[in-house]
N, C-alpha and C positions, 0 to 999 in steps of 0.2 A: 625836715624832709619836704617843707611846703614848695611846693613850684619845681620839685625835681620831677624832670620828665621820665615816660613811662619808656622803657626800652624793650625790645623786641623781646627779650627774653620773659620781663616781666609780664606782659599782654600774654606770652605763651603761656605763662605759669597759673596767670587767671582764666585762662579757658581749660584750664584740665581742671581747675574747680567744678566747674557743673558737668564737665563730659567725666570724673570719677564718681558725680554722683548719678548719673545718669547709669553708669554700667552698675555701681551698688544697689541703686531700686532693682534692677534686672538679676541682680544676683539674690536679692531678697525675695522675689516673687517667687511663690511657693510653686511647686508641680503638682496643682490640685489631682491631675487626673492620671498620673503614676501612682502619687500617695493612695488615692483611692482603690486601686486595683488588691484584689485579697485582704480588703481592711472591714473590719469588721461593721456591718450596718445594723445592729440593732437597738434599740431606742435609749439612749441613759437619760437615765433618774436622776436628777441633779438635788434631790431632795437628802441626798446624802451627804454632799457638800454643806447643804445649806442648813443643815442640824448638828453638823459639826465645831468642835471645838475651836477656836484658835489657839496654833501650836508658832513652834521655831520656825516653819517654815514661810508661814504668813507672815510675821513679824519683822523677817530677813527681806521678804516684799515690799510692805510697807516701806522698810527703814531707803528701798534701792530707789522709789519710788515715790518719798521724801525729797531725797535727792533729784532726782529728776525736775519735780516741781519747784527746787529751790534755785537749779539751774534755770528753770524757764523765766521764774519771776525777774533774777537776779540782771540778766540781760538786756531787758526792755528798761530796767530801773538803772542802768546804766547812761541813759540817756542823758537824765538831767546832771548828772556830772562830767560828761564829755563837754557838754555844750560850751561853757562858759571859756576852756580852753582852745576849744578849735575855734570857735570866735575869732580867741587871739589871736593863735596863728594863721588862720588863715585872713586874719584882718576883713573882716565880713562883719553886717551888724546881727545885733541880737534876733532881729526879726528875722532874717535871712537864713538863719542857723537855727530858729525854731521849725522849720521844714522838713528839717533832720528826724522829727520826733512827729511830723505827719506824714511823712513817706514809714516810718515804723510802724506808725496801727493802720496805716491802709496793708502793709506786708500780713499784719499778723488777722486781718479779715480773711486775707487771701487763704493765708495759711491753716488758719481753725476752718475753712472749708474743704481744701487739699486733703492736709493732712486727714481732716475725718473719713473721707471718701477712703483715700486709703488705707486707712486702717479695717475699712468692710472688706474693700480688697484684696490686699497683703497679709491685713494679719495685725494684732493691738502690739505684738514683739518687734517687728518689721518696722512699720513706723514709727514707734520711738525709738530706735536703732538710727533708722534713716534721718531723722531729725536731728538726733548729736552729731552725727557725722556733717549736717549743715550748720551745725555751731562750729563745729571744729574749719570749717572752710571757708567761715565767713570772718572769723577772726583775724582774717586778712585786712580789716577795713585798719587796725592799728599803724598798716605799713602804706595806709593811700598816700600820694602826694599830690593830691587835689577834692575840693570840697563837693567835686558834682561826683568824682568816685566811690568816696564814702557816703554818698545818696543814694549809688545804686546796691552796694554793700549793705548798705543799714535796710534796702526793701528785702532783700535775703534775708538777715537778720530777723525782721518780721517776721517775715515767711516761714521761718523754724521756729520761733521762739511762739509763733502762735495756734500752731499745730500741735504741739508738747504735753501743752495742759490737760487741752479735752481726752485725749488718748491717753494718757494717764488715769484720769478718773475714770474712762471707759474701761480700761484693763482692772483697777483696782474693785470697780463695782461689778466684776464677772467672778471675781476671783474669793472674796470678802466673804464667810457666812453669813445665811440675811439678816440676825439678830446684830449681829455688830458693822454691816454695811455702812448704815448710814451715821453714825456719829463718826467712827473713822474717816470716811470721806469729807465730813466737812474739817474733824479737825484736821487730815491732810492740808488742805485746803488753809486751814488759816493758820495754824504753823509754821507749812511749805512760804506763804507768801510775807508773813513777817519778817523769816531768815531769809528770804532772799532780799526783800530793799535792805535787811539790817546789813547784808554780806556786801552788797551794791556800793552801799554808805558807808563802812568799814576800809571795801579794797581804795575806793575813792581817797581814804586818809590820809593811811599808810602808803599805798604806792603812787600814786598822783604826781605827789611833791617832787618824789623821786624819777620817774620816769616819765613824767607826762600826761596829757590824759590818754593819749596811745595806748599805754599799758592796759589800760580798762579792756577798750576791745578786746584785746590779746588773750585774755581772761576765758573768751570761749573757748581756747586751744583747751589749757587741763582739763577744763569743766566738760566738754564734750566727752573726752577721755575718758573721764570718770563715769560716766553715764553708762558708754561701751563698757567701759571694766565691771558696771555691775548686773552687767545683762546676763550673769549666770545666774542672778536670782529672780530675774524676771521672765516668767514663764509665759507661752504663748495662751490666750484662754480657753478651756477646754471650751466653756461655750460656742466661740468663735469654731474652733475646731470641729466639734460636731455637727454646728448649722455649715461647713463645710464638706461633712461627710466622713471626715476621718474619724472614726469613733478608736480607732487605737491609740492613737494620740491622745486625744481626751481623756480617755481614761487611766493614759498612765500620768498625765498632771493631776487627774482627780485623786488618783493613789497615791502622789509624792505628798499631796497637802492633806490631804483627808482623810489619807490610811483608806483601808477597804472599802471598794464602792461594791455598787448595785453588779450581780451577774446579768449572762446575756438572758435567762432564763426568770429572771426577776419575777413575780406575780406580780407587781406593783401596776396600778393603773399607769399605763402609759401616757408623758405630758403630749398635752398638743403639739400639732403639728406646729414649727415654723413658718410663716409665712416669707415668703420669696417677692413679694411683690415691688415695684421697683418706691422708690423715696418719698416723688411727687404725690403720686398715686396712694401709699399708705398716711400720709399725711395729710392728704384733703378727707381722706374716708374714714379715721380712726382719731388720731392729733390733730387734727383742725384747730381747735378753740385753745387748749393748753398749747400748742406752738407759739400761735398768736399771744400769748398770754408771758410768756414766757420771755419771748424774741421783744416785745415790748417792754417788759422791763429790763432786760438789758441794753436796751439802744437808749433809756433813761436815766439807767443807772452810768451807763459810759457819759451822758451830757452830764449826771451832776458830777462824776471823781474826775472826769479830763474838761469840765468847762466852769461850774457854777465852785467847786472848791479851788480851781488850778487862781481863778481870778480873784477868789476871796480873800487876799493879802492887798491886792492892789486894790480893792475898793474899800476896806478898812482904813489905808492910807489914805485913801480919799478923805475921807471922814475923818479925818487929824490926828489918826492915831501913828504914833512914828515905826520906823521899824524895827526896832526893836520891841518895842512895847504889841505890838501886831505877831511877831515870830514866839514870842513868850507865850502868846494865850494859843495863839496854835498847839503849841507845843504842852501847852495845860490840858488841852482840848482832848490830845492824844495820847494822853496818860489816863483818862477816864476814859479811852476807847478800847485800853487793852484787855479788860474783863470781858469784853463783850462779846470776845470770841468762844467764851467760855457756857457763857449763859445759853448762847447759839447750840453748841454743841449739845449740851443737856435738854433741850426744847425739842430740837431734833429728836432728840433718841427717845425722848419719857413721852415727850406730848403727841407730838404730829408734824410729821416734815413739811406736808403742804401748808399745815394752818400755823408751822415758825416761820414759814417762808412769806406767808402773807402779810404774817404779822408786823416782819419787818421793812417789807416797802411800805405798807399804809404807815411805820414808824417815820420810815424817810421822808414821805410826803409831810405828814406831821412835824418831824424836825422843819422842813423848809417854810410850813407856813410859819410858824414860829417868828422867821424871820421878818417876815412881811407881816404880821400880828404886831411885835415888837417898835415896826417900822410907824406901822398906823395908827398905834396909840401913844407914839414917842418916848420911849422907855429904851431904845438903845442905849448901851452903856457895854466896858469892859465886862460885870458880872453877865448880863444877860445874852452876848455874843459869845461866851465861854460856854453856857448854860446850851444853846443852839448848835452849835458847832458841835460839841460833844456827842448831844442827840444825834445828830449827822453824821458824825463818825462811825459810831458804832453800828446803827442802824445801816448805813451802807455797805459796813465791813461787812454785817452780817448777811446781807443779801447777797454781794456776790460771792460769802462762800460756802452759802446753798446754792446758788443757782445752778451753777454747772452739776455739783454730782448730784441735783433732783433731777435734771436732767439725762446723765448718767443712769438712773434708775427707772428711768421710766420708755425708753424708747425699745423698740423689739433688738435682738443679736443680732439679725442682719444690717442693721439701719443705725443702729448706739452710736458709731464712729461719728459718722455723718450727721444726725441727730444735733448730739452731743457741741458738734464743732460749729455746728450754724448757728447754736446759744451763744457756744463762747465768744462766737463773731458778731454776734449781735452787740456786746458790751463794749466791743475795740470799733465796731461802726459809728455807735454811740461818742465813745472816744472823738471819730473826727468830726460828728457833727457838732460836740462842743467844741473845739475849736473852730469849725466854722463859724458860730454863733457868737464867738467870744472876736473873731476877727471884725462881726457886724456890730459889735456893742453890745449885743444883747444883755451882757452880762455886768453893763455896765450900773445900771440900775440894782442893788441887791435885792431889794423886797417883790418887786418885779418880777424879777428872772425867778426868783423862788416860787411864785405863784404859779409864774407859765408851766414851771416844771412839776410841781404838786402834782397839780390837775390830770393831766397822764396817768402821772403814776397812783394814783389812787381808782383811776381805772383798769387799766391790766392787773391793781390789784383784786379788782372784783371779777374779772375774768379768771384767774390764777383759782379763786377761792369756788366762782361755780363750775371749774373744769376737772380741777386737780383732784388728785386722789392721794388718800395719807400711803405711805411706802414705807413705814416703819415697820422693823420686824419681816417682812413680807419677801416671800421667793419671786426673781425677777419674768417670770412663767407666769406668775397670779397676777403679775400688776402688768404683765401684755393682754393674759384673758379679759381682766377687768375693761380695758380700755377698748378692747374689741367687740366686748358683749353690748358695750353701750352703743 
């Protein structure tokens, strides 16, 4: 298809992509102020949810919502198996076609801020609806027949694949009893993101050979599909709902999942008020320090997994080791990272979300001096690059898959979406600054660059540790008060 011109019909075909998704937001937008008319205004007690069992109906969420986060990963981890054949065909160099994969995390910056807003918006059901529906329409990049089309293709692509995530955890930590909140979330989190590079590297195998790297894109058509086909088990949040007014609605997801909630007559101390206040404004006055805290190690954590590991093969090379012998210990590296997701989760839930979460960036710092330790007292070698790198795996795995749903749990209902989605954007910003940095050299140096980056990160981890508060166990009402009393 390379160099086949675009014909009028096709230019038509592409502009009813975004004018259908334009009229689907519009048809997503709820009627806040008909729904409210005779709907019931009295205060629910969400404390009944949040002492409740987990049953079928939670578990039917989870599994939809599994999915969903296996479709997000899966997309973006498509990249680095495109590349190497649009290359060819389109006879372009490597450099040239790695731009492909920095127009994708400036899309999905965009996108984990959008989409968050809109999810305060619309609705946590609305936006991840809206977002398969831009997987499903951007799968068009398989049919480009030119390299600057599938650049603007692939910023769409961003643009959904990076809204996905945070509204995911956002619906999943509204929904979740608070005793089992937080381990489920991260292992969401780190499951969702294994199966998707594993599904990425799989269809790569199998269909590649066969039909090109085209095929790949193509891949969002079913996978959007699927997302939509299991939107019957994805419910909208009652919380959302409520801080919306419609207390009908709420309370009948509260009773599809919960079985009997609270009557209108309840004696139950009534929760506090929601605050209404707008983003900027509750985050200089409430979140200040944990934003900051938060938004920095993701924009660290994005320069070490998209600059300081993406380079780590080419400056092993450097240093005599062949490629082979370099792909082997990687790949050593990442077989002792797979426990790690495990220990995560159990730390989470027994210990303390905030103080597993610190733990393991001041780990990552630690893994990267390591490097620059090793460097200075000349002890590099195959064992103790495996030794390092391991550290680094895990430890990184492990923080980005707390970050988001501490983040998830800790922002007010009105604000979560949005919240939520400026964390996950902070890690794909991070993203492009490491490859900017990697474009400067920086990362040419190993011991070096490991140092620049430490140092950061062992400060927002002290930030992280004087701001945060543990959220284990904990109703997401106690951990707004708490943050507001201070």
């Amino acid at each position: 298809m390379m160099g086949m011109p675009m014909s009028n019909t096709m230019l038509v075909g592409m502009a009813m992509i975004p004018m259908g998704l334009l009229f689907a937001c519009y048809g997503l937008m709820p009627r806040l102020a008909l729904l409210r008319q005779d709907n019931c205004s009295a205060t629910i007690h969400f404390h009944v949810a949040d002492h409740s069992p987990l049953n079928w109906e939670h578990f039917k969420l989870v599994l939809a919502l599994l999915v969903a986060v296996i479709v997000d990963v899966m997309k973006p981890a498509t990249l680095g198996f495109v590349m190497p054949g649009m290359a060819n065909e389109y006879q372009i160099s490597s450099e040239s076609v790695g731009s492909l994969a920095l127009i994708a995390l400036t899309g999905t910056v965009f996108g984990s801020i959008l989409w968050g807003r809109l999810a305060d918006i619309l609705g946590r059901r609305a936006a991840i609806l809206l977002s398969a529906l831009m997987f499903i329409g951007t799968s068009i990049c398989g049919a480009m027949p030119s390299f600057e089309w599938n650049l603007i293709m692939c910023f769409l692509m961003g643009l959904s694949a990076g809204g996905l995530l945070p509204i995911t955890f956002t619906l999943m930590a509204e929904m979740i009893p608070a005793r089992h909140r937080g381990w489920l979330l991260v292992a969401l989190g780190g499951v969702g993101t294994a199966a998707g590079y594993l599904l990425a590297s799989g269809a790569a195998a199998i269909l590649e050979p066969l039909f090109s790297w085209r095929i790949l894109w193509m891949l969002g058509l079913p996978t959007g599909i699927a997302v939509i086909m299991l939107n019957r088990y994805i419910p909208e949040s009652p919380r959302f709902l409520a801080n919306a007014g419609l207390g009908k609605e709420a309370r009948a997801v509260l009773a599809r999942y919960n079985g009997q909630v609270d009557s209108e007559n309840e004696s139950v101390e009534p929760e506090k008020a929601t605050a209404t206040s707008g983003f900027l404004k509750t985050i200089l006055r409430t979140y200040s320090n944990i934003t900051i805290g938060l938004l920095g190690v993701g924009i660290v954590w994005g320069v070490v997994n998209f600059g300081f590991l993406l380079w780590l093969p080419t400056n092993l090379r450097n240093m005599g080791m062949s490629g082979e012998t370099t792909n082997l210990l990687l790949a050593q590296s990442g077989l002792f990272a797979l426990p790690g997701i495990l220990l995560v989760v159990w730390l989470y839930h027994h210990w303390s979300s905030v103080k597993t979460l610190v733990l393991f960036v001041a780990l990552t710092a630690i893994s990267l001096l390591l490097y620059w330790l090793f460097d200075i007292f000349g002890v590099i070698s195959n064992n103790t690059i495996i030794v390092a790198t391991a550290c680094l795996l895990v430890s990184s795995s492990g923080v980005i898959a707390m970050l988001i749903p501490y983040a998830a749990e800790i922002y007010p209902v009105h604000l979560r979406g949005s919240g939520t989605g400026i964390v996950a954007a902070s890690s794909k910003f991070g993203g492009i600054l490491g490859a900017v940095l990697g474009i400067m050299g920086v990362f040419g140096s190993l011991s070096s660059a490991a140092l620049l980056i430490a140092i950061p990160l062992l400060f927002f981890a002290f930030v992280l540790l004087k701001s945060g508060i543990d959220t284990r166990g904990r109703r997401l009402e106690d951990i707004q008060a708490e943050f507001e009393n201070r």
